[in-house]
N, CA, C and O atoms as CSV, one atom per row, in Angstrom:
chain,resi,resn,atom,element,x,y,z
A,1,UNK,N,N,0.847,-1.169,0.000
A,1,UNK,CA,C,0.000,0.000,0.000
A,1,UNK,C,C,0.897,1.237,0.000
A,1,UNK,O,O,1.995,1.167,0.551
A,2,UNK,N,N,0.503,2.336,-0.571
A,2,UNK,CA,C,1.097,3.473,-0.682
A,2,UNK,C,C,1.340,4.035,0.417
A,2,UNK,O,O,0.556,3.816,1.340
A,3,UNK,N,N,2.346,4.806,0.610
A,3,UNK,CA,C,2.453,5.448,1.638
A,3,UNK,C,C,1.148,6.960,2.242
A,3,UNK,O,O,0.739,7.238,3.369
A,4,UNK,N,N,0.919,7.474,1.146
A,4,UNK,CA,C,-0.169,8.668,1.403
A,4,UNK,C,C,-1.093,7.923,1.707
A,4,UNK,O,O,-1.495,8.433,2.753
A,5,UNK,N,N,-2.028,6.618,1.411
A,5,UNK,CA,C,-2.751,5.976,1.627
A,5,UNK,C,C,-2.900,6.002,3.062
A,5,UNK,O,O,-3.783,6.464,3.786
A,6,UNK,N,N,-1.640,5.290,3.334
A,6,UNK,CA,C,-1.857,5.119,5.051
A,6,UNK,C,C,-1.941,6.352,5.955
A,6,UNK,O,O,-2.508,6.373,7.048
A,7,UNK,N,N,-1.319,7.362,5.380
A,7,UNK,CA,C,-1.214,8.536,6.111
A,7,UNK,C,C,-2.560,9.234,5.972
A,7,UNK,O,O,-2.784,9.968,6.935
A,8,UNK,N,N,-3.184,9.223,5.374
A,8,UNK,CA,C,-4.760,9.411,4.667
A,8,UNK,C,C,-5.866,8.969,5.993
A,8,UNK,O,O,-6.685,9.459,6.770
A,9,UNK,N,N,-5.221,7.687,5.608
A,9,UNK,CA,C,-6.418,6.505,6.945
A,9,UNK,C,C,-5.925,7.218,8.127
A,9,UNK,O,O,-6.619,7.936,8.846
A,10,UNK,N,N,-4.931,7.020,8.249
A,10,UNK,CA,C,-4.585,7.393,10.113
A,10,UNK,C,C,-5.356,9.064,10.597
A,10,UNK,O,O,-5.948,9.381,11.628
A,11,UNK,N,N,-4.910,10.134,8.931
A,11,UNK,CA,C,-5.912,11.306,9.547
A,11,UNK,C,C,-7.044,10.655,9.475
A,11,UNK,O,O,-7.523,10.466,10.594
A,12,UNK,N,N,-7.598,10.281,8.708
A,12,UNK,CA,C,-9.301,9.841,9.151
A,12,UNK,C,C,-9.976,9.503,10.140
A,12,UNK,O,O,-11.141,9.545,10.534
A,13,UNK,N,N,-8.545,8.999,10.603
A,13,UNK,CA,C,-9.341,8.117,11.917
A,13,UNK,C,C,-9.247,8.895,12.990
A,13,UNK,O,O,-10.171,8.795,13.798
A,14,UNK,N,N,-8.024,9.961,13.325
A,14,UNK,CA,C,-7.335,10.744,14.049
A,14,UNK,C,C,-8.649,12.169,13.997
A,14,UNK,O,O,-8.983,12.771,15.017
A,15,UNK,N,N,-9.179,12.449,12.707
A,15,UNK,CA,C,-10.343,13.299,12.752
A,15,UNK,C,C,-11.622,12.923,13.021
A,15,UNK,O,O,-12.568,13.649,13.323
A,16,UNK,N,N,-11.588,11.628,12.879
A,16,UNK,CA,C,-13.131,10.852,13.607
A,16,UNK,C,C,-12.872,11.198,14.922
A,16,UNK,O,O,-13.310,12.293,15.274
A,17,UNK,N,N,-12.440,10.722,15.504
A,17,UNK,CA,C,-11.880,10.447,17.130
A,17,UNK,C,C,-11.885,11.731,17.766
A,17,UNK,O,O,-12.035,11.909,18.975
A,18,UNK,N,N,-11.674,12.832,16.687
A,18,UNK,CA,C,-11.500,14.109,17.496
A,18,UNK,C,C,-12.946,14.795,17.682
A,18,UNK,O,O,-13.439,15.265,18.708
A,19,UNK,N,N,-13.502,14.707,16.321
A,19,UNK,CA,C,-14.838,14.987,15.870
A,19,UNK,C,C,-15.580,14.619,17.569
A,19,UNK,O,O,-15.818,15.447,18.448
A,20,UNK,N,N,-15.839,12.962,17.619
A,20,UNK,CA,C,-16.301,12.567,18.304
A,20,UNK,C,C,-16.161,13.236,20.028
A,20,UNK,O,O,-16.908,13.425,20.988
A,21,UNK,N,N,-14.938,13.396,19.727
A,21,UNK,CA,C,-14.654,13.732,21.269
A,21,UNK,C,C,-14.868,15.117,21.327
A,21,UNK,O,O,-15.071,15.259,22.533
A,22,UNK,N,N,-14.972,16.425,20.740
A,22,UNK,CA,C,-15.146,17.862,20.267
A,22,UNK,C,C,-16.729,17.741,20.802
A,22,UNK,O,O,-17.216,18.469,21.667
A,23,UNK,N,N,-17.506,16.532,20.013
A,23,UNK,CA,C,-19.305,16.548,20.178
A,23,UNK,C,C,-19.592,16.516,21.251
A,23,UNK,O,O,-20.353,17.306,21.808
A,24,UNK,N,N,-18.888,15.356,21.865
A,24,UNK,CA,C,-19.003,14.348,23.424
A,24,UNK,C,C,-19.168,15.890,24.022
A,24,UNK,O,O,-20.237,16.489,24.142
A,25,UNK,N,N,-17.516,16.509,24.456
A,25,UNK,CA,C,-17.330,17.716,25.253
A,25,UNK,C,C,-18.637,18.770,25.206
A,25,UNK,O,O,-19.541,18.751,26.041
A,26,UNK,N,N,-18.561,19.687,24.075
A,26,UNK,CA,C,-19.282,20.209,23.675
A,26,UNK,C,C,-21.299,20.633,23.882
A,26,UNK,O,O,-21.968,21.594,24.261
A,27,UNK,N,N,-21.636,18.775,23.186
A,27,UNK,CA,C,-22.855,19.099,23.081
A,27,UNK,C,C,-23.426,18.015,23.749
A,27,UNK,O,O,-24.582,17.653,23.529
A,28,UNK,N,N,-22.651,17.454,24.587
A,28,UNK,CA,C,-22.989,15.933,25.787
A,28,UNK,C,C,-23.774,15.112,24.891
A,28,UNK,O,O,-24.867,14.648,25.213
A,29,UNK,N,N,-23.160,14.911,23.643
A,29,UNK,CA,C,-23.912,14.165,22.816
A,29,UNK,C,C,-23.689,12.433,23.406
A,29,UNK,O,O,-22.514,12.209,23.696
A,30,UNK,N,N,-24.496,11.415,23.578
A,30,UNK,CA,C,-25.308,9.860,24.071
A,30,UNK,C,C,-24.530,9.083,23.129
A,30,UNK,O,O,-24.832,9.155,21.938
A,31,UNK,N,N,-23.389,8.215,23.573
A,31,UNK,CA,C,-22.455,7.137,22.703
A,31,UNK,C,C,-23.566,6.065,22.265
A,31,UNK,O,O,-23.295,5.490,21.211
A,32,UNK,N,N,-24.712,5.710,22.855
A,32,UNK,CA,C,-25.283,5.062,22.462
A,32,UNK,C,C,-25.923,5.073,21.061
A,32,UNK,O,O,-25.952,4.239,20.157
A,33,UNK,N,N,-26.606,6.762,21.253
A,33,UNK,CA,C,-27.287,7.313,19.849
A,33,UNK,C,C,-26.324,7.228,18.826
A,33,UNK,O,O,-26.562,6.708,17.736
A,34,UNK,N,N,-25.364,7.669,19.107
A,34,UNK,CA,C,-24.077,7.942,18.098
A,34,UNK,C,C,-23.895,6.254,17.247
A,34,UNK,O,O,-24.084,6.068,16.044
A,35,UNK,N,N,-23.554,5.365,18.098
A,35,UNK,CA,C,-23.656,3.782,17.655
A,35,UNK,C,C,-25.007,3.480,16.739
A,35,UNK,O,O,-25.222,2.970,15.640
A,36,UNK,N,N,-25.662,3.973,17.618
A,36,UNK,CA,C,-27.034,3.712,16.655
A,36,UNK,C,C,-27.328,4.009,15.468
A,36,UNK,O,O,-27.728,3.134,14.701
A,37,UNK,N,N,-27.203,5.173,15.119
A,37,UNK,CA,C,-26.801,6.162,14.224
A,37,UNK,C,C,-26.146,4.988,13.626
A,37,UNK,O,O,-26.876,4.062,13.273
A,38,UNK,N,N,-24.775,4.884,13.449
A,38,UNK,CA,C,-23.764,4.455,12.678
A,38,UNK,C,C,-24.422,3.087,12.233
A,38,UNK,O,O,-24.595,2.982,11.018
A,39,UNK,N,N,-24.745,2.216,12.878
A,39,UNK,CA,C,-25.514,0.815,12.612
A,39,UNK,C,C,-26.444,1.148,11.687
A,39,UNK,O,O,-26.458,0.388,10.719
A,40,UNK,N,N,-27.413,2.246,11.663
A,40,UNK,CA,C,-28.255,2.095,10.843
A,40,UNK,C,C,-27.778,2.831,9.449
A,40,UNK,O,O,-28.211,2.715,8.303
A,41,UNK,N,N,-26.882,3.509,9.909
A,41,UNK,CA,C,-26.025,4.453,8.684
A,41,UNK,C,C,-25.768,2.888,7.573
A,41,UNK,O,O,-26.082,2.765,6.390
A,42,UNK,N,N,-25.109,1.884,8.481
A,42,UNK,CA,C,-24.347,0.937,7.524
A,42,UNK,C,C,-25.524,-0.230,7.134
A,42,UNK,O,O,-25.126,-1.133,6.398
A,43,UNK,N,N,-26.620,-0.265,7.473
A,43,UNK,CA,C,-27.822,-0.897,7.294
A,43,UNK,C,C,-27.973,-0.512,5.994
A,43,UNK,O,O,-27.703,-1.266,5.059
A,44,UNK,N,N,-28.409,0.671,5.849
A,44,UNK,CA,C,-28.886,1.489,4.866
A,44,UNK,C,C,-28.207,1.683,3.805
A,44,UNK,O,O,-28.967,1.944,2.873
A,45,UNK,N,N,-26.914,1.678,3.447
A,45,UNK,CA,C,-25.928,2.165,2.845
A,45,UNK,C,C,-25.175,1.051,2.495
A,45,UNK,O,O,-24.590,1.150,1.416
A,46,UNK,N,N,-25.044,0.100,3.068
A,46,UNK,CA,C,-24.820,-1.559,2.504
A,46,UNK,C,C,-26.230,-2.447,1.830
A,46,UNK,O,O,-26.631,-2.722,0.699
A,47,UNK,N,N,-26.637,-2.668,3.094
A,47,UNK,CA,C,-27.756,-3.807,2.953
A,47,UNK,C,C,-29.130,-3.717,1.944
A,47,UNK,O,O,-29.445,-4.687,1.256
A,48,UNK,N,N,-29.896,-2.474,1.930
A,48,UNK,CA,C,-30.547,-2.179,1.735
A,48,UNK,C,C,-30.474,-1.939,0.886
A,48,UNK,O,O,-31.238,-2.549,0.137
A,49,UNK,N,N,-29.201,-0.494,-0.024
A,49,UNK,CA,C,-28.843,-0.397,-0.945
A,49,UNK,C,C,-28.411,-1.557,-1.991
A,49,UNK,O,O,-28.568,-1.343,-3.194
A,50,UNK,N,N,-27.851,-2.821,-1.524
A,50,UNK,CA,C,-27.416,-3.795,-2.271
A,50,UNK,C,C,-28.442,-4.354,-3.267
A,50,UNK,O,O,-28.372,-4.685,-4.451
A,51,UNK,N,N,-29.639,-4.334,-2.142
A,51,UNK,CA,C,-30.289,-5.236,-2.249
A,51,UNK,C,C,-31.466,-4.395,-3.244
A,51,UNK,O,O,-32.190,-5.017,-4.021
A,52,UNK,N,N,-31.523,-3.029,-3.100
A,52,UNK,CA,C,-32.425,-2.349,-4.229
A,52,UNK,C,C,-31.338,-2.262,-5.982
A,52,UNK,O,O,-31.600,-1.869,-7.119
A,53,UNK,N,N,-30.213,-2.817,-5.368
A,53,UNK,CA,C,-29.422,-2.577,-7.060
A,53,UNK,C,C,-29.149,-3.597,-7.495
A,53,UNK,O,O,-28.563,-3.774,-8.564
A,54,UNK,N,N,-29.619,-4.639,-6.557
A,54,UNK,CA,C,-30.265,-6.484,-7.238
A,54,UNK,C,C,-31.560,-6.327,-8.101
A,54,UNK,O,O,-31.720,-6.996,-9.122
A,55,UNK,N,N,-32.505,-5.390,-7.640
A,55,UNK,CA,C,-33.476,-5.577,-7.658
A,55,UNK,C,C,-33.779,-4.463,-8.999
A,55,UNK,O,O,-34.324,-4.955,-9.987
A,56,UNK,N,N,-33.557,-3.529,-9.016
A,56,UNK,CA,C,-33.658,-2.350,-10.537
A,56,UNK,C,C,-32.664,-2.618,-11.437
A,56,UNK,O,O,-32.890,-3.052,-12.567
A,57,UNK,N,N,-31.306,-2.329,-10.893
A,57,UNK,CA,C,-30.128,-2.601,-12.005
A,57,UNK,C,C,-30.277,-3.978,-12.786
A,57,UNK,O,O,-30.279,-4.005,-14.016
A,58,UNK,N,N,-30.400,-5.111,-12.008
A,58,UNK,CA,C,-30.392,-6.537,-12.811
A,58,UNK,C,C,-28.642,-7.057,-13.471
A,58,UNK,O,O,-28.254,-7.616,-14.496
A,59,UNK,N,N,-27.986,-6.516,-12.257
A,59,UNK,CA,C,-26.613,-7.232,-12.629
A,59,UNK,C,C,-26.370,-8.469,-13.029
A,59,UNK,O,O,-26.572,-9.443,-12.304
A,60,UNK,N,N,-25.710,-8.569,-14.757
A,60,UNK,CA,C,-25.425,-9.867,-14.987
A,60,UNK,C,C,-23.913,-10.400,-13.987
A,60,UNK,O,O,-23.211,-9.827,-13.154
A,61,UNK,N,N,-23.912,-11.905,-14.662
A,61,UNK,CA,C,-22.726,-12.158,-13.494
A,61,UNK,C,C,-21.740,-11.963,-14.022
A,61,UNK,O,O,-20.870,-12.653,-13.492
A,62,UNK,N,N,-21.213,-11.151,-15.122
A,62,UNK,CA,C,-19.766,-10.739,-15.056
A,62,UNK,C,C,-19.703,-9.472,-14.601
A,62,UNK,O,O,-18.555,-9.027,-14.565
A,63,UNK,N,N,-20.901,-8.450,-14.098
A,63,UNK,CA,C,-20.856,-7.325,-13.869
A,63,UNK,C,C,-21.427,-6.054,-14.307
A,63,UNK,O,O,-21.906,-5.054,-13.772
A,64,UNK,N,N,-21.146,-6.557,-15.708
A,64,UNK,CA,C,-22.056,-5.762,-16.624
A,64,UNK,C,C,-23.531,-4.932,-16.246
A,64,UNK,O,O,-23.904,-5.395,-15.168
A,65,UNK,N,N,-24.106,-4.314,-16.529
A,65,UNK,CA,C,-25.443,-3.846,-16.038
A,65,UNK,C,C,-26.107,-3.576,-17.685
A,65,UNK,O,O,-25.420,-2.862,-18.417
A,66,UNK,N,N,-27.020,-3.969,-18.077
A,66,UNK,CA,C,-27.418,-4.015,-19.344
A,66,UNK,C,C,-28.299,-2.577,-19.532
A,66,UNK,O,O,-28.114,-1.793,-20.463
A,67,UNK,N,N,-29.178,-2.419,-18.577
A,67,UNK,CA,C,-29.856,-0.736,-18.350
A,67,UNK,C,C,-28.916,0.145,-18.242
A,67,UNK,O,O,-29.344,1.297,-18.314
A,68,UNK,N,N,-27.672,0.036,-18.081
A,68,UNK,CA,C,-26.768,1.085,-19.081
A,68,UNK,C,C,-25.974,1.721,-20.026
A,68,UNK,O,O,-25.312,2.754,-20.124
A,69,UNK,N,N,-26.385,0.358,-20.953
A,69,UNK,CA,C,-26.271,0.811,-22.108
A,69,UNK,C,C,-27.050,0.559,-22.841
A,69,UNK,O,O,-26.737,0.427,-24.025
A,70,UNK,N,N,-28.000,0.440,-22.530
A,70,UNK,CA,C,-29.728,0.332,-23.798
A,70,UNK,C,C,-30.463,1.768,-22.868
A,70,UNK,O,O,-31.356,2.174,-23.612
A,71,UNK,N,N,-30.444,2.385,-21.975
A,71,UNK,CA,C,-31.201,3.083,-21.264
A,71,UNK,C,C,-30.251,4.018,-20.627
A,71,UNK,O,O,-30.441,3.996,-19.411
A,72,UNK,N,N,-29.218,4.906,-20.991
A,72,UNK,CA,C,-28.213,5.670,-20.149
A,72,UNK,C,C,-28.677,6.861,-19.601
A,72,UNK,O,O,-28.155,7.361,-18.604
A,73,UNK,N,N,-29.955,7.517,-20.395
A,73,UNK,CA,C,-30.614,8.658,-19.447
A,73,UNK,C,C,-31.580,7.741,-18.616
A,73,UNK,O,O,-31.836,8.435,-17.633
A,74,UNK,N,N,-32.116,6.794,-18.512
A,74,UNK,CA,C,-32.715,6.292,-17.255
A,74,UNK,C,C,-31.847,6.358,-16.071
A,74,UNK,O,O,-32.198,6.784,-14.971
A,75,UNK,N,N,-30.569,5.858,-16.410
A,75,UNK,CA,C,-29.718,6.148,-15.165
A,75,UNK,C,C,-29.582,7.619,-14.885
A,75,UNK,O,O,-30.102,8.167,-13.913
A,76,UNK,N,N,-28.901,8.185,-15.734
A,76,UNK,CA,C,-29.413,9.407,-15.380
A,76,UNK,C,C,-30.325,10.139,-14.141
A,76,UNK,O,O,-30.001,10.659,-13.073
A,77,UNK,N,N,-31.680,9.909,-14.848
A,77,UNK,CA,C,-32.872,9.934,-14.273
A,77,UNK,C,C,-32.675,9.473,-12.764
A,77,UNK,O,O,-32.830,10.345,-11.908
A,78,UNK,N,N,-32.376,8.292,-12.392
A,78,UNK,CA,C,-32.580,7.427,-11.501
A,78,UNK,C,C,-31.785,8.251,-9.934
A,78,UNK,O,O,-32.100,8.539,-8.780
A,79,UNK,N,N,-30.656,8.343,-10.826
A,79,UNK,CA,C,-29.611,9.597,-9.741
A,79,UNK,C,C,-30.152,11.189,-9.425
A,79,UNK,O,O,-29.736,11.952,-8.554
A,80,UNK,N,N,-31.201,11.415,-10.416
A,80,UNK,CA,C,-31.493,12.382,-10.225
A,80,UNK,C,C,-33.089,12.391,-8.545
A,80,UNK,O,O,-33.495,12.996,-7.552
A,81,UNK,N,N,-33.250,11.474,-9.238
A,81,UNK,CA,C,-34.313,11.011,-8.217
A,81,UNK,C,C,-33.725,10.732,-7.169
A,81,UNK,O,O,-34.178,11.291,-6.171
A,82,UNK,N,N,-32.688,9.921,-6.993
A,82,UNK,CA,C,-31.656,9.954,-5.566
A,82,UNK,C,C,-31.760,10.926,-4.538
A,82,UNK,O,O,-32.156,11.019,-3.376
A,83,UNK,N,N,-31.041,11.882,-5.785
A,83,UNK,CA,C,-30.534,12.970,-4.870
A,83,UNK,C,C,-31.467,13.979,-4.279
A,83,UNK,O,O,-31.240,14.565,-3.221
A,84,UNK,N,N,-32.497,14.145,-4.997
A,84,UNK,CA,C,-34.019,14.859,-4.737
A,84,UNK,C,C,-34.443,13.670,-3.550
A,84,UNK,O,O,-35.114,14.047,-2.589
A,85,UNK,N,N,-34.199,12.825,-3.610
A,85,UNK,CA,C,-35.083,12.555,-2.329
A,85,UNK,C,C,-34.071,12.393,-1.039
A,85,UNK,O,O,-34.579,12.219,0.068
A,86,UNK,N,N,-33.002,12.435,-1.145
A,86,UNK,CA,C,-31.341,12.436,-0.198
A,86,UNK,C,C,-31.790,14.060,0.705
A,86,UNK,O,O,-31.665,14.365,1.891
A,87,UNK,N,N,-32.311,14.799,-0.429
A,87,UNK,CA,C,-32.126,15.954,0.235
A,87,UNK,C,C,-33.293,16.848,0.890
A,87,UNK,O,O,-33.333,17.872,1.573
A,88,UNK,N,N,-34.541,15.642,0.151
A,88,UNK,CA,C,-35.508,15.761,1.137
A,88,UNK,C,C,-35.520,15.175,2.376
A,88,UNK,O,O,-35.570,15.965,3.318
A,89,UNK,N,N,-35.492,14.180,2.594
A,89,UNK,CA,C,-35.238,13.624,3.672
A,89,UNK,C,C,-33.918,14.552,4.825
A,89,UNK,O,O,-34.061,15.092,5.922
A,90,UNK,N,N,-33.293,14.463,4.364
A,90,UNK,CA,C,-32.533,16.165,4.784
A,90,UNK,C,C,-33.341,16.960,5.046
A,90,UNK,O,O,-33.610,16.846,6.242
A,91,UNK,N,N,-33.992,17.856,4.513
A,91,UNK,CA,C,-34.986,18.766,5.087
A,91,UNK,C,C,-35.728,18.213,6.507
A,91,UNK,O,O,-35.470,18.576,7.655
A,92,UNK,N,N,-36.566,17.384,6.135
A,92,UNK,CA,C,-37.500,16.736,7.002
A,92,UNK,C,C,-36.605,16.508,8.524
A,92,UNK,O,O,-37.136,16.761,9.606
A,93,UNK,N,N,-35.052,15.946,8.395
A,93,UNK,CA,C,-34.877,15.538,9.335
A,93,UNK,C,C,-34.109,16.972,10.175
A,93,UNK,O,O,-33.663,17.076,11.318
A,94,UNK,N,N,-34.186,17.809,9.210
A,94,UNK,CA,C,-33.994,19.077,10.395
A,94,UNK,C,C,-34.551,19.614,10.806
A,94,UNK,O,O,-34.199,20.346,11.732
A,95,UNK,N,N,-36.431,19.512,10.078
A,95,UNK,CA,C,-36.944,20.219,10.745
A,95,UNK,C,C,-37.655,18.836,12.260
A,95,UNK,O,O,-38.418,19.259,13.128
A,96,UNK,N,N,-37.352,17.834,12.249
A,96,UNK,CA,C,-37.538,16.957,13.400
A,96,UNK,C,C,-36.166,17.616,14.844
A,96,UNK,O,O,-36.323,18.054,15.983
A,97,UNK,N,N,-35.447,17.467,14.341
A,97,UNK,CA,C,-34.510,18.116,15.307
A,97,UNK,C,C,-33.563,19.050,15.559
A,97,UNK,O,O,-33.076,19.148,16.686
C-alpha cells in the first residue's frame, strides 16, 4: 500500500476520534445514539442499498449492467431522483430536530 494511503487513513481516523470527542465535550452528545446512528447508517448504505441494485439494475454475473447501455438517461434519471429525495429527507430531518 502506498504510503499517502496510510497517512490518509490514520488522519481519518485521528479526525473521527476528534470529531467525536469535540461533540461528546461540547454538546454531551449519548455514545449510544451515536452507535445507533452508525448501525443504521451501515444498514442502509450496505444492505438495503445492495439489495435495491439487485433488484432495478439486474446485474449480470460478469458485472455488466445491461440498463446502461440500452437506457443511459434512465440512469441518469434514476440519480437524479436519488438525490431529490437524499435531500428531502434532509430537510425533514432538520426540521424533526
Amino acid at each position: 500500500m502506498k504510503i499517502h494511503v496510510i497517512i490518509t487513513m490514520i488522519a481519518l481516523v485521528v479526525f473521527l476520534i476528534a470529531a467525536i470527542w469535540y461533540a461528546r465535550k461540547k454538546y454531551k452528545i449519548n455514545f449510544a445514539v451515536l452507535g445507533l446512528g452508525a448501525v443504521a447508517f451501515f444498514v442502509s448504505s450496505q444492505v438495503l442499498e445492495k439489495i435495491v441494485h439487485l433488484l432495478v439494475l439486474h446485474p449480470q454475473k460478469d458485472g455488466t449492467i445491461s440498463l446502461m447501455q440500452e437506457h443511459p438517461f434512465y440512469m441518469s434519471f434514476m440519480e437524479l431522483l436519488w438525490q431529490l429525495s437524499l435531500k428531502k429527507l434532509l430537510a425533514l430531518s432538520s426540521l424533526n430536530g
